[in-house]
Structures are given as structure tokens and as C-alpha cells.
C-alpha positions in Angstrom: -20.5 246.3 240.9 -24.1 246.2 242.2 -26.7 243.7 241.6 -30.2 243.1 241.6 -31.1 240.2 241.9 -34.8 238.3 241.0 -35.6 235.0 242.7 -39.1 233.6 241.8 -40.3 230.0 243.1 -43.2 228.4 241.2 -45.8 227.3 243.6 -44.6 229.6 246.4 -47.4 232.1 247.8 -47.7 235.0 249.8 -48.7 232.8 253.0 -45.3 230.4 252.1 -43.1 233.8 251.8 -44.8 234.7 254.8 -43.6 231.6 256.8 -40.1 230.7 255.9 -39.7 234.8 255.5 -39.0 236.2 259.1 -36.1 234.4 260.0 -34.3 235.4 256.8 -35.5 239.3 256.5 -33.7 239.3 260.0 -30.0 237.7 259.0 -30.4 239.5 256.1 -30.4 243.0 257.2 -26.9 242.4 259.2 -25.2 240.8 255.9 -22.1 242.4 254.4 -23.6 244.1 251.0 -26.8 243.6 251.4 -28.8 247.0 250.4 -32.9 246.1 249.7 -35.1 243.3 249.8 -38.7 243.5 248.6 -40.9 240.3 247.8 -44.3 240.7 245.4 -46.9 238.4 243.4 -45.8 237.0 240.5 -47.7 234.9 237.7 -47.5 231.5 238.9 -45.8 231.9 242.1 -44.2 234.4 244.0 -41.0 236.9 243.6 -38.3 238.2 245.6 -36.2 241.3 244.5 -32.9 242.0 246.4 -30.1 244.6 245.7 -26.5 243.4 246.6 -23.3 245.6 246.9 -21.6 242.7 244.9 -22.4 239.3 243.3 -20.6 237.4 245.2 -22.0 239.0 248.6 -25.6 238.3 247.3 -24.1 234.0 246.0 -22.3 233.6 249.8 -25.9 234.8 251.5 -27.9 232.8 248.9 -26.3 229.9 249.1 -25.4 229.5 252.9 -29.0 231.0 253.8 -31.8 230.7 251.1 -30.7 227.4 249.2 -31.2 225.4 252.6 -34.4 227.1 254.1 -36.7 227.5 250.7 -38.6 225.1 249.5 -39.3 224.1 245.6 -36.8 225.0 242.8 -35.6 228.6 243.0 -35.0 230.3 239.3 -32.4 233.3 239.2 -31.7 236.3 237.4 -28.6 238.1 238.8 -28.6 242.0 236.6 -25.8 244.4 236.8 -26.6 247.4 238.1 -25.4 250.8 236.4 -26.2 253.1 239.7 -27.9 252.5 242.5 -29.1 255.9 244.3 -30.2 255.7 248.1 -31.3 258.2 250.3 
């Protein structure tokens, strides 16, 4: 089932993002599952948005890639998705 999946970091800004950002957009984009990734403002920090074939696609990249390259404590909120349409 497909997932979206919210990842906010208090502190983090759009300069931050912009930084530790590059390397990852580019793995991401060849990972197994991996379908959108979009990154905004967000009260008191800043938020990523991502949209994975699976949960446990999005928890192998997240873990192996994200975990060990962003700094601060990273809060999670992992939705199923009913449909996903694409064009």
C-alpha cells in the first residue's frame, strides 16, 4: 500500500534543507518505491513530504539515508494512502 509520508525537524530552515538536501534528492530518485518528494515551511521548522510505493521502501531509505545525514530530531507521520494518481 502507498504512503505518504511527513517528516518535520524543529529548527531546520530552508538554508539547512538546502545544504544537507542535494545529495539526498539525488539517491533518492534511483530508490526502489520512491514516487515524490517535495519539502515546504512549516511553523517552527521546516517539512518534507514524500510518497512511497510501500512502508517499508520509504523505513529502508529513511533509515539507511536520512537518519545518518539530518541533523536535530526528526518527527514522523507515515499515512496510508487510498490512491495515488500520476501522470
Amino acid at each position: 500500500m502507498s504512503v505518504l509520508v511527513r517528516m518535520s525537524v524543529a529548527g531546520m530552515d530552508a538554508a539547512t534543507y538546502d545544504q544537507v538536501s542535494p545529495h539526498l534528492v539525488e539517491l533518492i530518485k534511483q530508490q526502489p518505491g520512491f514516487v515524490m518528494h517535495v519539502a515546504y515551511p512549516s511553523p517552527g521548522g521546516f517539512a518534507v513530504g514524500e510518497v512511497w510505493e510501500s512502508r517499508e521502501q520509504w523505513a529502508k531509505w529513511f533509515n539507511e539515508n536520512v537518519k545518518p545525514n539530518v541533523p536535530g530530531e526528526i518527527q514522523q507521520e507515515v499515512i496510508d494512502l487510498h490512491a495515488v494518481a500520476q501522470p
